[in-house]
C-alpha positions in Angstrom: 53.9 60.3 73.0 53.0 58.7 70.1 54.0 55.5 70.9 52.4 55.4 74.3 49.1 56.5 72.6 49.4 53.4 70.1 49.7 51.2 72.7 46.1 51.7 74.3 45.3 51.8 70.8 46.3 48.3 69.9 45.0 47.2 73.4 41.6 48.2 72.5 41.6 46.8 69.3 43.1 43.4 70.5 40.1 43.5 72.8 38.2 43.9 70.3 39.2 41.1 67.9 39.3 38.6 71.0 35.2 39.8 71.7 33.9 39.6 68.3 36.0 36.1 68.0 34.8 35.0 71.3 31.4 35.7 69.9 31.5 34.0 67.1 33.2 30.9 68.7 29.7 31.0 71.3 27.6 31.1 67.9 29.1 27.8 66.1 29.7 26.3 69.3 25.8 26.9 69.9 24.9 25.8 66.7 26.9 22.3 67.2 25.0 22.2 70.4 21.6 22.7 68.8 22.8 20.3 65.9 23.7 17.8 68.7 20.4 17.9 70.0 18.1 17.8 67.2 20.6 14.9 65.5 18.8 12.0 67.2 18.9 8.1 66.0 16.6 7.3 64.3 15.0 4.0 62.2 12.7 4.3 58.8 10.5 1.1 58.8 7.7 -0.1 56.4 5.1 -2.3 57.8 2.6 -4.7 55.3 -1.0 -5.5 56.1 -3.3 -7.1 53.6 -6.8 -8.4 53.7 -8.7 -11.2 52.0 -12.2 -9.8 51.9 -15.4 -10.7 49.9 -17.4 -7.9 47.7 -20.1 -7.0 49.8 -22.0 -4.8 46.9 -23.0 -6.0 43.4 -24.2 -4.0 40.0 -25.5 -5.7 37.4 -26.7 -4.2 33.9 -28.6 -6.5 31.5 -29.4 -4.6 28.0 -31.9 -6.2 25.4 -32.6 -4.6 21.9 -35.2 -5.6 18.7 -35.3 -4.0 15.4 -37.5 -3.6 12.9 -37.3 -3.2 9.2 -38.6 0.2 6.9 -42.1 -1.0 7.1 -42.1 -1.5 11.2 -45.0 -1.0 13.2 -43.0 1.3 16.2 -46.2 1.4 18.3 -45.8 -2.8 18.2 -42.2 -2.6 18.4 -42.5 -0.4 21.3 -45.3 -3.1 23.2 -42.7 -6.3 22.3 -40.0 -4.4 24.2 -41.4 -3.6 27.2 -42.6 -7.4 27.2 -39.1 -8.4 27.0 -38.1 -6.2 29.9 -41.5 -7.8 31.6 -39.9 -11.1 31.7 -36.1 -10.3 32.1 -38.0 -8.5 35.4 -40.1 -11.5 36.0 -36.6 -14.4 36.0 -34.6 -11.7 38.6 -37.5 -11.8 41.0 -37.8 -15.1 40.7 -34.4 -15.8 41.6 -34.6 -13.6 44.9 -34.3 -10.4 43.7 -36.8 -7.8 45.3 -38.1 -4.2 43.8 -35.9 -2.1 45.6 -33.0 -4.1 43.5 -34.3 -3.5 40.0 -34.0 -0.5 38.3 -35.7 -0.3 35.1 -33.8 1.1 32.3 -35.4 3.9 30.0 -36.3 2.2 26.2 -34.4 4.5 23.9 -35.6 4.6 20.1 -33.1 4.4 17.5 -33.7 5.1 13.6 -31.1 3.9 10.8 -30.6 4.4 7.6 -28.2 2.5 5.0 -27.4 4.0 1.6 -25.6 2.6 -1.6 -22.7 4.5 -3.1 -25.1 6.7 -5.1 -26.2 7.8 -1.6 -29.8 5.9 -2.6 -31.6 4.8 0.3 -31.7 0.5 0.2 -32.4 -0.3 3.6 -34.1 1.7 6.9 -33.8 0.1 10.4 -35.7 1.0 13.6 -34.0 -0.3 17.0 -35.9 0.2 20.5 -33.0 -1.1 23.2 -33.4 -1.3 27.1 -32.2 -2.3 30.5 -32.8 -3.7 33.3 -30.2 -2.9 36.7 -29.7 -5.1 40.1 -27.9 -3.6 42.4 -28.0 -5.7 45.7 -26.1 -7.3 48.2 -27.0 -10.5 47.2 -23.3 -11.1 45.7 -23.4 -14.8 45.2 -26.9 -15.2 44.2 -25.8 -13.0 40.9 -23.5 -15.6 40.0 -26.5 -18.5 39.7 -28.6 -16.2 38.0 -26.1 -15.1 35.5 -26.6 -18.9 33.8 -31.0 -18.5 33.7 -30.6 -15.1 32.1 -28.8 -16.7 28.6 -32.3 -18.8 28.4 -34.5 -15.6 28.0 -32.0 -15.8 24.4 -33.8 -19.0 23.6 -37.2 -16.9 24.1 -36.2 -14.4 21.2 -35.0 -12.0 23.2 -31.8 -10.4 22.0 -30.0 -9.7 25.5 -26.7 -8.8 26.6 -25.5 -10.4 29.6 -22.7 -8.3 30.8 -20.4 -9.3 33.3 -21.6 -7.5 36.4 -19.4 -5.6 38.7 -18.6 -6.5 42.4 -17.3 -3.8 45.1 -15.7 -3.8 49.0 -17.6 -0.9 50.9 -16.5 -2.0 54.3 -13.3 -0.4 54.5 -13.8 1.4 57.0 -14.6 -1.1 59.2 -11.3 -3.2 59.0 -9.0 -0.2 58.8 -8.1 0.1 62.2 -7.0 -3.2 62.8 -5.3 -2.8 59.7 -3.3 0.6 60.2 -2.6 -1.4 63.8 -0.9 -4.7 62.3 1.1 -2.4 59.4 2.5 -0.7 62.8 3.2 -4.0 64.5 5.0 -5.4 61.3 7.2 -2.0 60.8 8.0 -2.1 64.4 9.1 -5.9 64.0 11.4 -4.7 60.8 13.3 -2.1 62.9 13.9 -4.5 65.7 15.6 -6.5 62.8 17.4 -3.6 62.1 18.2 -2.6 65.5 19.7 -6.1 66.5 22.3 -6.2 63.6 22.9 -2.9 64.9 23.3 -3.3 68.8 20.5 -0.7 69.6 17.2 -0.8 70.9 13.9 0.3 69.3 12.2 2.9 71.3 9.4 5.0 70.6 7.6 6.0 67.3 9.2 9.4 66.4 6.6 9.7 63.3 4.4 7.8 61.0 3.2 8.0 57.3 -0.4 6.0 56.6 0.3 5.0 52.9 -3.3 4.7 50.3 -5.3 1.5 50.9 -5.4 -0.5 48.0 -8.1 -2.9 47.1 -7.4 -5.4 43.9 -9.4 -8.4 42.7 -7.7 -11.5 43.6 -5.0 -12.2 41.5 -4.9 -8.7 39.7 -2.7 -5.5 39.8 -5.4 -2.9 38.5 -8.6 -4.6 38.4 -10.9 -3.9 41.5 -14.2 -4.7 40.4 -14.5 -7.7 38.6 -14.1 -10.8 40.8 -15.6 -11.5 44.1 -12.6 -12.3 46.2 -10.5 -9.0 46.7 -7.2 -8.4 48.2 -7.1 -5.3 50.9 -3.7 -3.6 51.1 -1.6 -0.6 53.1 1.7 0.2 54.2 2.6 2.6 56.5 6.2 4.4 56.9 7.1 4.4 60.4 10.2 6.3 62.5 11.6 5.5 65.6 13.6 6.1 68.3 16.5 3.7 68.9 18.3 4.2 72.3 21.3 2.2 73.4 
């Protein structure tokens, strides 16, 4: 008796074993079939575009100062420095430059004093400086004008000609073509790819817009103090390869 009731016993259990390894054998055998399908070829390509463009926007600051010693008349000070900013005003509208492209500076006051080691008072200076700001599209014209300003120096007037600053604000406008021609040139690297490797290049499985870059001509960090700029992106492109 007892060994006919082992028997269905071990039958079952068999049965058993063979299910829950059958079921697992369906699991990993789904899993490689999932992994098959989801396990495509596949290319990573990068694709250059750059730009030579021109600054389209230019800021200019000119600052101008006078002193005056203890015994300075500030009311007259005051009148001499707004005449200097009177003719800095005068030579940029001369040379083309219109209202709504100069902005006139505030004229800060500025009191000094200068003492000996005893702390004794030997000296007392009082400073008025100004400025005068362009800020126009009128990128080339700031480069002649840059030469006429030094004469106002001649004239007595302490001014300070800083180098003015020059920007690209049309980005936007030459990004699609851009973004279009970093595509084309990724596209052409994975065909390079795909010959050496007997496959074909198919369609774009995904794509990664890398930051535009603008740069001054000649520069790595510098973006906005030459005229001629350098416009750059590169895009990280996937495809498809078939056979």
């Amino acid at each position: 008796m007892s060994q006919n009731n082992t028997a269905p016993l071990g039958i079952i259990l068999l049965g058993v074993f063979i299910a829950l390894g059958l079921s697992a054998s369906g699991y990993f055998v789904g899993q490689m079939m999932y992994n098959a399908k989801v396990a495509v070829n596949t290319a990573e390509a990068k694709g250059l575009a750059e730009r030579r463009v021109e600054a389209d926007t230019a800021n200019w600051t000119l600052r101008f100062d006078l002193a005056g010693g203890a015994n300075a008349n500030i009311p007259a000070l005051y009148k001499q420095a707004e005449k200097h900013q009177q003719t800095i005003i005068s030579l940029l509208k001369e040379n083309g430059f219109t209202d709504d492209e100069i902005k006139i500076g505030v004229i800060d006051y500025r009191y000094q004093e200068f003492r000996n080691s005893s702390q004794q008072l030997v000296d007392q200076k009082h400073i008025l400086a100004g400025s005068v700001n362009v800020e126009t599209a009128k990128v080339r014209q700031i480069e002649k004008v840059r030469g006429n300003v030094n004469k106002l120096i001649a004239e007595g007037i302490n001014i300070q000609n800083t180098p003015p600053k020059y920007y690209f604000t049309g980005l936007n406008d030459i990004k699609p073509d851009m973004l279009r021609e970093a595509t084309q040139n990724a596209r052409i690297a994975a065909n390079e790819f795909a010959s050496n490797a007997g496959v074909k290049v198919g369609s774009i499985r995904s794509a990664r817009q890398g930051s535009f870059f603008i740069r001054d001509v000649g520069s790595e960090y510098s973006d906005s103090e030459k005229i001629e700029k350098d416009v750059r992106v590169v895009t990280t492109i996937d495809f498809y390869l078939t056979d």
